[in-house]
Structures are given as structure tokens and as C-alpha cells.
N, CA, C and O of each residue as an XYZ file, in Angstrom:
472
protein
N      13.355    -20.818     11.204
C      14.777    -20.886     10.941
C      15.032    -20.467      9.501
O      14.249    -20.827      8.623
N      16.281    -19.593      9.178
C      16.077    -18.866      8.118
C      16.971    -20.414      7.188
O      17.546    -21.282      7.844
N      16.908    -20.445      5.868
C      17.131    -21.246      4.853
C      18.348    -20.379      3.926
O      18.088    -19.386      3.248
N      19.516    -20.904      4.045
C      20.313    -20.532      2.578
C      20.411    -21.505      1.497
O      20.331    -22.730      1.411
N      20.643    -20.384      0.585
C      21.247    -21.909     -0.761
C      22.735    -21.156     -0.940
O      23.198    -20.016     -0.991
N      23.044    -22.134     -0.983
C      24.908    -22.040     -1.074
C      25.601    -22.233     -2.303
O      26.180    -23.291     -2.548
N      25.568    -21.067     -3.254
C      26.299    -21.465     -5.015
C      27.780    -21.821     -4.543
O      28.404    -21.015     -3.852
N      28.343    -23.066     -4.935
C      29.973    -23.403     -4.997
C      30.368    -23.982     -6.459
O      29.755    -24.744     -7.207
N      31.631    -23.330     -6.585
C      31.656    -24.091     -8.329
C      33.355    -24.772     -7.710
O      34.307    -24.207     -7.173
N      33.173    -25.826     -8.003
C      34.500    -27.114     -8.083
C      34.991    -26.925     -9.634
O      34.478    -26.342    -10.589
N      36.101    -27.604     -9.488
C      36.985    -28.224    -10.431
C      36.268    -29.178    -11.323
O      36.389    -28.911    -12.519
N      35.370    -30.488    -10.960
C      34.643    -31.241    -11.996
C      33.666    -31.644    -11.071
O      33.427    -31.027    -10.033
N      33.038    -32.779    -11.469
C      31.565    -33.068    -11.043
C      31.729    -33.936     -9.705
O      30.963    -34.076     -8.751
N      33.141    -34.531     -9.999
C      33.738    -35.564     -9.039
C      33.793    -34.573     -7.724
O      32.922    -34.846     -6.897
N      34.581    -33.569     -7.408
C      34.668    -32.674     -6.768
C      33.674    -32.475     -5.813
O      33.691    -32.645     -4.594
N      32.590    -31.989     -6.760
C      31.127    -31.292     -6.267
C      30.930    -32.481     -5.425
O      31.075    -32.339     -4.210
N      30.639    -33.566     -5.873
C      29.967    -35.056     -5.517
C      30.700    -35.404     -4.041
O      30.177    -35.608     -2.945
N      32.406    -35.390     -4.524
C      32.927    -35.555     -2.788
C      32.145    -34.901     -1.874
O      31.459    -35.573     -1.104
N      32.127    -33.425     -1.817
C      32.358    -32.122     -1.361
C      30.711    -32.578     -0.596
O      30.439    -32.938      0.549
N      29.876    -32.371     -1.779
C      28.113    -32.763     -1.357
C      27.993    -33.997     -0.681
O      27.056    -34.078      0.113
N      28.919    -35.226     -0.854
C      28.183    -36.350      0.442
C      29.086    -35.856      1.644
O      28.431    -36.080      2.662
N      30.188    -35.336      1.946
C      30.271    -34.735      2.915
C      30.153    -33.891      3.914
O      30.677    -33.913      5.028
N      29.146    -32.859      3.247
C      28.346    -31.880      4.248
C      27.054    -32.279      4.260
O      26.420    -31.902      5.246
N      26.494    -32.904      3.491
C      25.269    -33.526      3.683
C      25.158    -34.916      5.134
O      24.254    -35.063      5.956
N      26.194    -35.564      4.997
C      26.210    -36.540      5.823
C      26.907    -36.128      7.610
O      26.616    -36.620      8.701
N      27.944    -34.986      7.211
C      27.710    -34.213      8.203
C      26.380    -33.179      8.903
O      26.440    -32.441      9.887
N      25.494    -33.391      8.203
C      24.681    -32.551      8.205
C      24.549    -31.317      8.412
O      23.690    -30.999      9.235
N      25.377    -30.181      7.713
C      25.618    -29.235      7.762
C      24.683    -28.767      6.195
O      24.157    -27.654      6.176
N      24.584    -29.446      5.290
C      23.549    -28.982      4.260
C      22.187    -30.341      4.508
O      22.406    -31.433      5.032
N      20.888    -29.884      3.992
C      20.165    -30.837      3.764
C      20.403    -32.105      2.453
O      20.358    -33.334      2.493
N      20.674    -31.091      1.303
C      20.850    -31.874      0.211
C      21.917    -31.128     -0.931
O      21.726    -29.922     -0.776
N      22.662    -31.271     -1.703
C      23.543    -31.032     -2.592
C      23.049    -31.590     -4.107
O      22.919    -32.756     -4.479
N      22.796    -30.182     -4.934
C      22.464    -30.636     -6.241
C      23.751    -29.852     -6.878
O      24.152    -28.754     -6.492
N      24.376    -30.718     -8.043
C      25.418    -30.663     -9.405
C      24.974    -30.427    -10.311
O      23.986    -30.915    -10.860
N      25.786    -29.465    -10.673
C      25.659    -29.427    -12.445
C      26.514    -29.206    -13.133
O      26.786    -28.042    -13.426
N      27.095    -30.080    -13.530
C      28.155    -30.596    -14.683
C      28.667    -29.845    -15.883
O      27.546    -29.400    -16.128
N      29.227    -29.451    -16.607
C      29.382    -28.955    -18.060
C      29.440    -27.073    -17.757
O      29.005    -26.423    -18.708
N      29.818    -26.442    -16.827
C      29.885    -25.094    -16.511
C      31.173    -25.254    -17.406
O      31.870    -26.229    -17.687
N      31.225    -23.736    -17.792
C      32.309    -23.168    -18.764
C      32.703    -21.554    -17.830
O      31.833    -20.688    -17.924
N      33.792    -21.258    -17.098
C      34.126    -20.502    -16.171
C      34.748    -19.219    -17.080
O      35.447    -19.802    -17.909
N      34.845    -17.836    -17.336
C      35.877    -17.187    -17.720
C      36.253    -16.272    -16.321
O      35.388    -16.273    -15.445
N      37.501    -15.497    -16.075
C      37.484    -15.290    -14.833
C      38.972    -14.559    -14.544
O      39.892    -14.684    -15.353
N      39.056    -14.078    -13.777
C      40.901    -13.054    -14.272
C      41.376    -13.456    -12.684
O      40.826    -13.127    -11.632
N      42.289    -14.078    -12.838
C      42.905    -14.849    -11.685
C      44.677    -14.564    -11.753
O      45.497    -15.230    -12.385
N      44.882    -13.574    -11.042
C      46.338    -13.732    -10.752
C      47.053    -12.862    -11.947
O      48.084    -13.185    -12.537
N      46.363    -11.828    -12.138
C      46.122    -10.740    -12.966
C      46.240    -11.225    -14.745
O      46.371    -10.396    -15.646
N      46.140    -13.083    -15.014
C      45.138    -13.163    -16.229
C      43.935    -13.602    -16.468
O      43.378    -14.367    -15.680
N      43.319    -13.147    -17.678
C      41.745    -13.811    -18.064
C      42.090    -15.482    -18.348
O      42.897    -15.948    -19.153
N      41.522    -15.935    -17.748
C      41.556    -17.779    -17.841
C      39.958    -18.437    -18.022
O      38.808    -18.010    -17.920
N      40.464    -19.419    -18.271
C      38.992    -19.961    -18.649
C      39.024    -21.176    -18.357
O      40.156    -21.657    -18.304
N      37.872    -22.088    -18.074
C      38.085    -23.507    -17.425
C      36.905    -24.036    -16.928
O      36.031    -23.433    -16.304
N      36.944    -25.414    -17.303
C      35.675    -26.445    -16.833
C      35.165    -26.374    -15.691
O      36.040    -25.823    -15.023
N      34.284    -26.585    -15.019
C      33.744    -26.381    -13.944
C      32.855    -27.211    -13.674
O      32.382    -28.006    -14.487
N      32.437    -27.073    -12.114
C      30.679    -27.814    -11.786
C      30.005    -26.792    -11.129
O      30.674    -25.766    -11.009
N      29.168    -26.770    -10.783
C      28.489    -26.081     -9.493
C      27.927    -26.798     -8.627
O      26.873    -27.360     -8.926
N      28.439    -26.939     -7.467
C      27.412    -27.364     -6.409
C      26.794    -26.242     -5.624
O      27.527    -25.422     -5.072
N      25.458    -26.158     -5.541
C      24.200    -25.936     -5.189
C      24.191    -26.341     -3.848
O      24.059    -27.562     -3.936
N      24.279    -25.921     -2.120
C      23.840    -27.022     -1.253
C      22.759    -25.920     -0.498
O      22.966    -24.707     -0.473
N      21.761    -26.481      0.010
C      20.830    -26.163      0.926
C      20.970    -26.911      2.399
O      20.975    -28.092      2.747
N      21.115    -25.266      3.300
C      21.273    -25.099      4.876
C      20.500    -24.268      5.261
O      19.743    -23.862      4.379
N      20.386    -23.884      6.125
C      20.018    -22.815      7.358
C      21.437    -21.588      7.886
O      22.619    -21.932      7.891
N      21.054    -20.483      8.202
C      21.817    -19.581      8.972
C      22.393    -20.230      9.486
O      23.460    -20.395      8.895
N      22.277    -21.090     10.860
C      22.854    -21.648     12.290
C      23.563    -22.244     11.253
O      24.717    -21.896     11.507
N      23.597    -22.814     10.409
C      24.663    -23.629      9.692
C      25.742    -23.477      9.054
O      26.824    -24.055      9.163
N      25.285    -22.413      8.165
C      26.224    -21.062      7.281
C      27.814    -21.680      7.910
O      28.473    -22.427      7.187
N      28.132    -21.435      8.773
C      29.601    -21.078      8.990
C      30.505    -22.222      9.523
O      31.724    -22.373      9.602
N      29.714    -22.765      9.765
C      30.596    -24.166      9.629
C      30.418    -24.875      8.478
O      31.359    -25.521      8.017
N      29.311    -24.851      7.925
C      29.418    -25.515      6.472
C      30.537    -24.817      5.180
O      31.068    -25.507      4.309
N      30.712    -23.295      5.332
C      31.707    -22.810      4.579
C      32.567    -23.419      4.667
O      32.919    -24.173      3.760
N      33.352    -23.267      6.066
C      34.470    -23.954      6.624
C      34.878    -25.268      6.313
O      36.030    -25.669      6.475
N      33.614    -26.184      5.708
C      34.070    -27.954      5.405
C      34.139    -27.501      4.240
O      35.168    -27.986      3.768
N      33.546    -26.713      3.325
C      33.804    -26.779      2.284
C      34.992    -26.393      1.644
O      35.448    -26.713      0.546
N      35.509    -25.479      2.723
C      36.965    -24.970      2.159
C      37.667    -25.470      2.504
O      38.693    -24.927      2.095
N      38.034    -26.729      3.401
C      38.788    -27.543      4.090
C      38.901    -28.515      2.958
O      39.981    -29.080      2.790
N      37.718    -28.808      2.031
C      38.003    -30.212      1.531
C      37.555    -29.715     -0.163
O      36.904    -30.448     -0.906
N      38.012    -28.462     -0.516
C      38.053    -27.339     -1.745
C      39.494    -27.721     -2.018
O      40.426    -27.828     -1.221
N      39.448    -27.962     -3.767
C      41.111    -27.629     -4.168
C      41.350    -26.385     -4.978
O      42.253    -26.422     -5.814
N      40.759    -25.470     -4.849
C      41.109    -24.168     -4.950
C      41.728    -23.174     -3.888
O      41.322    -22.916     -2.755
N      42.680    -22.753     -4.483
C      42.803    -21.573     -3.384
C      41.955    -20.826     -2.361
O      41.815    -20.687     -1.146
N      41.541    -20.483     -3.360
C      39.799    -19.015     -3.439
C      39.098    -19.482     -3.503
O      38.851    -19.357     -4.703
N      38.119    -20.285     -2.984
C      36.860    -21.270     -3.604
C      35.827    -20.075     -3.969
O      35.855    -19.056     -3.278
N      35.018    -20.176     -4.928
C      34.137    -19.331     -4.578
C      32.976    -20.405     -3.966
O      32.746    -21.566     -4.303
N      32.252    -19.449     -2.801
C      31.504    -20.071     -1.938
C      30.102    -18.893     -1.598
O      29.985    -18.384     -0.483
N      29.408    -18.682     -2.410
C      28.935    -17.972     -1.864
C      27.128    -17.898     -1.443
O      26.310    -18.254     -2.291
N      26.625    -17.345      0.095
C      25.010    -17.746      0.617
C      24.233    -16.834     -0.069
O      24.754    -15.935     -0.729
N      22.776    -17.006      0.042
C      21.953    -16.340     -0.666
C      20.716    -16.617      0.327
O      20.440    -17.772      0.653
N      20.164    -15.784      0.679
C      18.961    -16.266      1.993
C      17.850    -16.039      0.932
O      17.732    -15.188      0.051
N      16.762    -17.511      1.470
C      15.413    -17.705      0.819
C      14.082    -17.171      1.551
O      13.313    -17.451      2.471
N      14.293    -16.312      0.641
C      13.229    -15.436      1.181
C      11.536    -16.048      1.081
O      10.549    -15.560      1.630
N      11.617    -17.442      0.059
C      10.126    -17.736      0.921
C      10.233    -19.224     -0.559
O      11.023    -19.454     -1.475
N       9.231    -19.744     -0.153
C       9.744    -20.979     -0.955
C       8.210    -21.857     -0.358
O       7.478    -21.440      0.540
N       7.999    -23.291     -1.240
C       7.318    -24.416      0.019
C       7.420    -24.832      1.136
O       8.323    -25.646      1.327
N       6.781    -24.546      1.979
C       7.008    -24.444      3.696
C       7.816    -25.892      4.056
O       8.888    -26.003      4.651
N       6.988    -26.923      3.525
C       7.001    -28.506      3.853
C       8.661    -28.450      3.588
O       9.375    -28.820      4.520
N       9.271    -28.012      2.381
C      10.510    -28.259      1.840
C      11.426    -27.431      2.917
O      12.333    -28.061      3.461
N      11.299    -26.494      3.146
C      11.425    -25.225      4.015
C      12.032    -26.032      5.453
O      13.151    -25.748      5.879
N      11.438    -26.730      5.913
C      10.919    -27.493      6.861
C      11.769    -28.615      7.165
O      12.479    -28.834      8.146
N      11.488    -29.466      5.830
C      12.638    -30.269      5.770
C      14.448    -29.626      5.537
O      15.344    -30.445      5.738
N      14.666    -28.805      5.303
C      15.794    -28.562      5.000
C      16.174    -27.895      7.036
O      17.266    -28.121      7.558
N      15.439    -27.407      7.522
C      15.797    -26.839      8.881
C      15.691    -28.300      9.598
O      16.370    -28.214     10.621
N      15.283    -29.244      9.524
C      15.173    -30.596      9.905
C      16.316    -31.153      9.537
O      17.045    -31.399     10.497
N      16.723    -31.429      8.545
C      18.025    -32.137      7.938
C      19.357    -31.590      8.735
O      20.316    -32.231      9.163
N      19.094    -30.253      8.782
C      20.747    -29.881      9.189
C      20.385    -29.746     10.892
O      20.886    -28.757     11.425
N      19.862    -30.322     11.455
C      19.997    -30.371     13.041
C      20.114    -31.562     13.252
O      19.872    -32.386     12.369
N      20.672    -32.042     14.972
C      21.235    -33.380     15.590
C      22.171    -33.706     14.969
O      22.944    -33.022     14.299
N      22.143    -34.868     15.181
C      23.987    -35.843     14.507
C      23.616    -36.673     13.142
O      22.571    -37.154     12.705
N      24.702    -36.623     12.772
C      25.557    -37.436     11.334
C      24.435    -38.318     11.173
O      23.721    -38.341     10.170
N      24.317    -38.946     12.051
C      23.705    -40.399     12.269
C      21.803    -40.269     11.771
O      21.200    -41.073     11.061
N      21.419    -39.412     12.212
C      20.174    -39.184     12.634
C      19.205    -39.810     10.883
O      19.767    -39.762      9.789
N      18.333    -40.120     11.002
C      17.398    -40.566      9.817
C      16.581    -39.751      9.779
O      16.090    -39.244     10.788
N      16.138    -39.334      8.085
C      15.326    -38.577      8.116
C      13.884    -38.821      7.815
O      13.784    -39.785      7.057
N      12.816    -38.338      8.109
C      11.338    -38.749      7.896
C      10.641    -38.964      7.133
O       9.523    -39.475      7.193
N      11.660    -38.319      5.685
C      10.997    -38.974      4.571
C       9.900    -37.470      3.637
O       9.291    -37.356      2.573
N      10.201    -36.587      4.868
C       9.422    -35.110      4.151
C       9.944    -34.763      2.594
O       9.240    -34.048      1.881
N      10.910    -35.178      2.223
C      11.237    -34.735      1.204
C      12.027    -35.813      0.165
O      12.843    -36.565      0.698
N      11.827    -35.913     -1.231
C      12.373    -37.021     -1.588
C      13.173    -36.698     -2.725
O      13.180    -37.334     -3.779
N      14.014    -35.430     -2.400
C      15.073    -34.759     -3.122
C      15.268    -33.131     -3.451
O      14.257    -32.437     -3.551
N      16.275    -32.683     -3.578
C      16.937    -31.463     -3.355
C      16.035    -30.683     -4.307
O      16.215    -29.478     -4.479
């Protein structure tokens, strides 16, 4: 099963943090990593603007891709979110593994413990 990582940049860290226990617990990503203190420049609405930011980072699978966009832009307070996949072209299998594990079955499901963070 192929593996994406998903770059999203929010409004603040709070944002990212909603955004990440909600596709994670939907299980549409395995895990959601933040990073705080981004500095954005960017020409929006034909001016150059500039502005605080986060990035959330989430790790999925293909089969997942498109419904996970979709929560994210549902529960995005940007217009335009930027949202964009990047396929992993090869990585630690075990981790690999766990992340195609995480985003299958239901909400509910527990995981085995293969991995003990993003």
C-alpha cells in the first residue's frame, strides 16, 4: 500500500492540533506531527502578505488521500487551504507498515503498538 505525507499549514498550532486529532482518530492519517513558529510570505488576492503559521505534517496511504483532504478542508479556516500529498518512495518498512495499518477499519480500532510516534 503506497504511503503519503500530507504538508498542511493552519492558522496556529491550535488549528493544526484540532485538525490532527481529527483525522487521526478518524483514521484517515496514522499520525499528525506540528510545527509551530512558521513565518508565511505569500500574494493572496493580488497582495504580498505575510503571517504566522503552523504546519501540520499527517501520514496516510493513497486509499486514503481523498477523503482525508476532504476532512481537512471541511474543518480548515482558510479559504484555499494549502493541502498538499507527496508519495514515499521508500522509508522503514516496520513504520511503512504501521502507517497502512493505522488508516484501515474503524475510529474505534486499537493499535498494536508497532510504532510509538509519528
Amino acid at each position: 500500500m503506497a504511503v503519503m505525507v500530507v504538508y498542511v499549514t493552519t492558522g496556529d498550532a491550535a488549528e493544526a492540533l484540532g485538525i490532527g486529532r481529527a483525522v487521526v482518530a478518524a483514521r484517515l492519517a496514522a499520525c499528525a506531527n506540528i510545527l509551530s513558529g512558521m513565518r508565511s510570505v505569500y500574494r493572496w488576492q493580488g497582495k504580498v502578505q505575510d503571517s504566522d503559521e503552523a504546519v501540520l505534517v499527517l501520514k496516510t496511504t493513497e486509499a486514503q488521500l481523498e477523503p482525508l483532504i476532504a476532512r481537512v478542508k471541511a474543518l480548515h479556516s482558510y479559504d484555499c487551504p494549502c493541502i498538499e500529498a507527496l508519495p514515499v518512495t521508500g522509508g522503514y518498512q516496520p513504520f511503512l507498515d504501521w502507517v497502512a495499518q493505522e488508516t484501515q477499519g474503524s475510529p474505534a480500532g486499537e493499535s498494536d503498538g508497532l510504532s510509538d510516534g509519528g
